[in-house]
KOLVEX-279301 format. One record per residue (C-alpha): x, y, z; residue number from 0. Coordinates in nm, 3 decimals. Example, Ala and Ser with C-alpha at 12.3 -4.5 7.8 and 13.67 -1.06 7.14 Angstrom:
+---------+---------+---------+-----+
:      xx :      yy :      zz :   n :
+---------+---------+---------+-----+
:   1.230 :  -0.450 :   0.780 :   0 :
:   1.367 :  -0.106 :   0.714 :   1 :
+---------+---------+---------+-----+
This chain:
+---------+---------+---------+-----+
:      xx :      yy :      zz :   n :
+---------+---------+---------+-----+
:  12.063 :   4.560 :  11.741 :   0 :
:  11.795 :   4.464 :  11.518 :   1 :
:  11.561 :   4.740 :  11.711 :   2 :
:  11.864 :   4.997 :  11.623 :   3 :
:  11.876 :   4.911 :  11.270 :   4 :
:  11.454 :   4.933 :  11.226 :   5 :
:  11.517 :   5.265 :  11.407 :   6 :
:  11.770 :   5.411 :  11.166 :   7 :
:  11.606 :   5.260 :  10.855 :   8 :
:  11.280 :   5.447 :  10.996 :   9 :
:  11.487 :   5.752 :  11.024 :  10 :
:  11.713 :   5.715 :  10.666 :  11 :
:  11.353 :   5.659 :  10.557 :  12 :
:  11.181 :   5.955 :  10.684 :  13 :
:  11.463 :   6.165 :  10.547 :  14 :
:  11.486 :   6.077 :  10.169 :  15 :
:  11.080 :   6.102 :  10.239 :  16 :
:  11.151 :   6.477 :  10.316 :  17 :
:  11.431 :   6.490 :  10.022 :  18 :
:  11.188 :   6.313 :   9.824 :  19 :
:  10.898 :   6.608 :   9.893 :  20 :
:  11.221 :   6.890 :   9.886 :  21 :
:  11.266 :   6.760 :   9.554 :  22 :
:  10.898 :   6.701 :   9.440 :  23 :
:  10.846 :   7.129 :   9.556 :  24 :
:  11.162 :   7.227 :   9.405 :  25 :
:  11.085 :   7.066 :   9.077 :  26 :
:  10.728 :   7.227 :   9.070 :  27 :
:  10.882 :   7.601 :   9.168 :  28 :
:  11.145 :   7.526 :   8.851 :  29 :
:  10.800 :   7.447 :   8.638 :  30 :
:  10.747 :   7.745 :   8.765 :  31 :
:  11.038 :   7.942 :   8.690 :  32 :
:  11.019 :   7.773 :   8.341 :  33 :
:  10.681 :   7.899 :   8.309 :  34 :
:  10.761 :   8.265 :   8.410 :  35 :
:  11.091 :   8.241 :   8.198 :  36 :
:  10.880 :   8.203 :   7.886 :  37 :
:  10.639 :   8.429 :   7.939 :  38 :
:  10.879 :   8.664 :   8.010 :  39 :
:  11.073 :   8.554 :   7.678 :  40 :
:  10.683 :   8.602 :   7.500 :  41 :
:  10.678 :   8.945 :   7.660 :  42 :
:  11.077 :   9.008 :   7.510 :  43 :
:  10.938 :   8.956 :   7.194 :  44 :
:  10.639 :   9.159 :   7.167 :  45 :
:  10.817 :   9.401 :   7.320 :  46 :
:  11.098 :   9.381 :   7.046 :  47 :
:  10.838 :   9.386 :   6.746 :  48 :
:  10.653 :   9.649 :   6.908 :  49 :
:  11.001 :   9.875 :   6.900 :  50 :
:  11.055 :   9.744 :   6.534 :  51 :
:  10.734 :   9.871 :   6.409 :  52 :
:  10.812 :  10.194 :   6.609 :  53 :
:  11.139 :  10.245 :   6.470 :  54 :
:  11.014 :  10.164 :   6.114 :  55 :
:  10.709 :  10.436 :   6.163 :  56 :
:  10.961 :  10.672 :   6.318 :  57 :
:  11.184 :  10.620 :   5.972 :  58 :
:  10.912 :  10.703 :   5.787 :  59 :
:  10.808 :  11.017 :   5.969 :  60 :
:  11.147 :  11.145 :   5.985 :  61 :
:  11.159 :  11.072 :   5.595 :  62 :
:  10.837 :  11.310 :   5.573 :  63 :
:  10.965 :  11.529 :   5.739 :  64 :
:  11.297 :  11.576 :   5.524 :  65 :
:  11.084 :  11.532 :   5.236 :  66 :
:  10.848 :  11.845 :   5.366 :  67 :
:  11.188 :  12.056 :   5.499 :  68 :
:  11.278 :  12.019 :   5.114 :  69 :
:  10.947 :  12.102 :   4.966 :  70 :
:  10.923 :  12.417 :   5.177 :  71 :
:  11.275 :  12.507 :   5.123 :  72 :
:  11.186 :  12.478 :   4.749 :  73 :
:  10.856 :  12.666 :   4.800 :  74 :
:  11.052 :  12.921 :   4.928 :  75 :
:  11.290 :  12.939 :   4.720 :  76 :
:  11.019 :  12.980 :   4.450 :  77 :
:  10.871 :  13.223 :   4.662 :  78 :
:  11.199 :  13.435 :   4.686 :  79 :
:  11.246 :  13.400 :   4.291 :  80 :
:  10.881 :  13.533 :   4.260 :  81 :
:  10.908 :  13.830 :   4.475 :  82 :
:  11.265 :  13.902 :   4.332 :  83 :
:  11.071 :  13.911 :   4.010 :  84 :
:  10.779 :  14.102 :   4.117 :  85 :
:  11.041 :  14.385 :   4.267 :  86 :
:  11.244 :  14.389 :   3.948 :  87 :
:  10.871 :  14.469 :   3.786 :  88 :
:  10.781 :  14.727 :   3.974 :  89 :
:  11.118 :  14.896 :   3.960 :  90 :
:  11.035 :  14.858 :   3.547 :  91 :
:  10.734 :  15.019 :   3.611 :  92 :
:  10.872 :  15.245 :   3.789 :  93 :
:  11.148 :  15.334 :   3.554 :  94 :
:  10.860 :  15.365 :   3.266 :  95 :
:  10.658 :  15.599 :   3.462 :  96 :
:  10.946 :  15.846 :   3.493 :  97 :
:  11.051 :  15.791 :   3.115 :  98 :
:  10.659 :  15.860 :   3.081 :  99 :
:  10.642 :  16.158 :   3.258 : 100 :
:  11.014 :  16.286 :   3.100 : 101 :
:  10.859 :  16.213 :   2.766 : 102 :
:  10.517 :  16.409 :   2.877 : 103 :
:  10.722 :  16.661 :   2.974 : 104 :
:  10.906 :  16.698 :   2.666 : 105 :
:  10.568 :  16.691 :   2.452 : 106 :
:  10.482 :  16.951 :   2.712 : 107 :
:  10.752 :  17.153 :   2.619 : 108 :
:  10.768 :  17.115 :   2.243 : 109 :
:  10.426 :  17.189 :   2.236 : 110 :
:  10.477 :  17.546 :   2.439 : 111 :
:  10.754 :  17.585 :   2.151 : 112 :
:  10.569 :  17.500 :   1.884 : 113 :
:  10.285 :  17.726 :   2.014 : 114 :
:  10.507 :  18.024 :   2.052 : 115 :
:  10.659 :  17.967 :   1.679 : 116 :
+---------+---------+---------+-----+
């Protein structure tokens, strides 16, 4: 009986030597899993900043870009205005060259009266 005992103590103590190793590998592949968990958190938050700056340059292009819609839209504006202006000129000019040539004519014509008197 004693022989049986020795035999299962030698057996119970073989297997909590193999729970014992279980345990010693499954602790060290945790560590690992801890290890990779935080890296991967590291890599989260780079990643994170890296799409804050992104979204904060993107902000300011897009604000650029509204600011240079606006400026053009006013340049053109001002452009319009000028060549509204620049038509309503020549149509002056325009106007005074036939008042020019009416008054020319009517020299023109006084002139063959005046002659003939």
């Amino acid at each position: 009986q004693a022989e049986t005992l020795q035999r299962d103590l030698a057996i119970e103590h073989e297997r909590l030597a193999a729970a014992a190793q279980r345990s010693e590998e499954m602790e060290r592949h945790l560590m690992t899993l801890a290890e990779q968990y935080q890296a991967a958190l590291h890599e989260r938050d780079r990643v994170v900043a890296m799409l804050t700056q992104l979204a904060q340059e993107i902000a300011t292009i897009q604000d650029e870009l509204a600011r240079a819609d606006y400026e053009c839209g006013v340049e053109e504006q001002a452009r319009a205005a000028l060549a509204a202006e620049l038509q309503a000129a020549q149509e002056r000019a325009l106007q005074a060259a036939r008042a020019e040539a009416t008054v020319v004519s009517q020299i023109e014509q006084l002139s063959t009266q005046q002659a003939r008197l």
